[in-house]
N, C-alpha and C positions, 0 to 999 in steps of 0.2 A: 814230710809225713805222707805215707802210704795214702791211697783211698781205695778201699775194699768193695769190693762190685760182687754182689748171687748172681749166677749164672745159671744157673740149674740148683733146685734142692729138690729133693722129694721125701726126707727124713732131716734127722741132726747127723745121721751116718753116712748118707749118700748124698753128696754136694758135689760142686764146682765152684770155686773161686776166684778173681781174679786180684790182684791189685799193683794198682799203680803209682808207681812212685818216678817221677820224669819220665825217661824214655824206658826204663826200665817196667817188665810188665810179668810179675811173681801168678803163673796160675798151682793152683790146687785140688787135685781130685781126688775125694774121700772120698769110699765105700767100703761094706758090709765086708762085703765078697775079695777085693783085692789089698785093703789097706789104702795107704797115702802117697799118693803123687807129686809132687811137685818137679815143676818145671819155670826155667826162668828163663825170659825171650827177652831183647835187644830190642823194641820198637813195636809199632802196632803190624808194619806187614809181615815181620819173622812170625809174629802170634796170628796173624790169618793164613799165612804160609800153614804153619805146623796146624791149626785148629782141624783147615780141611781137609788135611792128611790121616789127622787124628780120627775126627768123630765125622766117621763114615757112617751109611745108613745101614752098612751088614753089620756091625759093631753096636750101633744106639741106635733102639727105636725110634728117640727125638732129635734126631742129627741136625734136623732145619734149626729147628727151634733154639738150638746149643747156637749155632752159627751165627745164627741170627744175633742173638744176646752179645756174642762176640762183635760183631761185625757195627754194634752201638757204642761199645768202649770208646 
């Protein structure tokens, strides 16, 4: 069974999700503006590989704080 981890919400429309199910780690980013993301990463360091790649701070204004959330999973 998955365990689903908020990462970021600021509405029902603009999220981040994570969930984990073994080594497998299913993320989800919804929004307004783009639609639905998902990505599905192999282990905790491909998801902190890709996270700092991803949510850089020219990109999101909350970059630490996304990382941060990441980097608790």
């Amino acid at each position: 069974m998955a365990k689903k981890h908020v990462i970021y919400k600021e509405d029902n429309w603009n999220m981040i999700t994570a969930e984990i199910e073994g080594v497998r780690i299913t993320v989800r980013e919804i929004s307004t503006e783009w639609g639905e993301d998902t990505y599905v990463l192999n282990g905790r360091h491909e998801l902190m590989d890709w996270a700092e790649k991803h949510f850089t701070a020219d990109k999101y204004e909350n970059a630490a704080e996304i990382l941060e959330k990441f980097r608790q999973l």
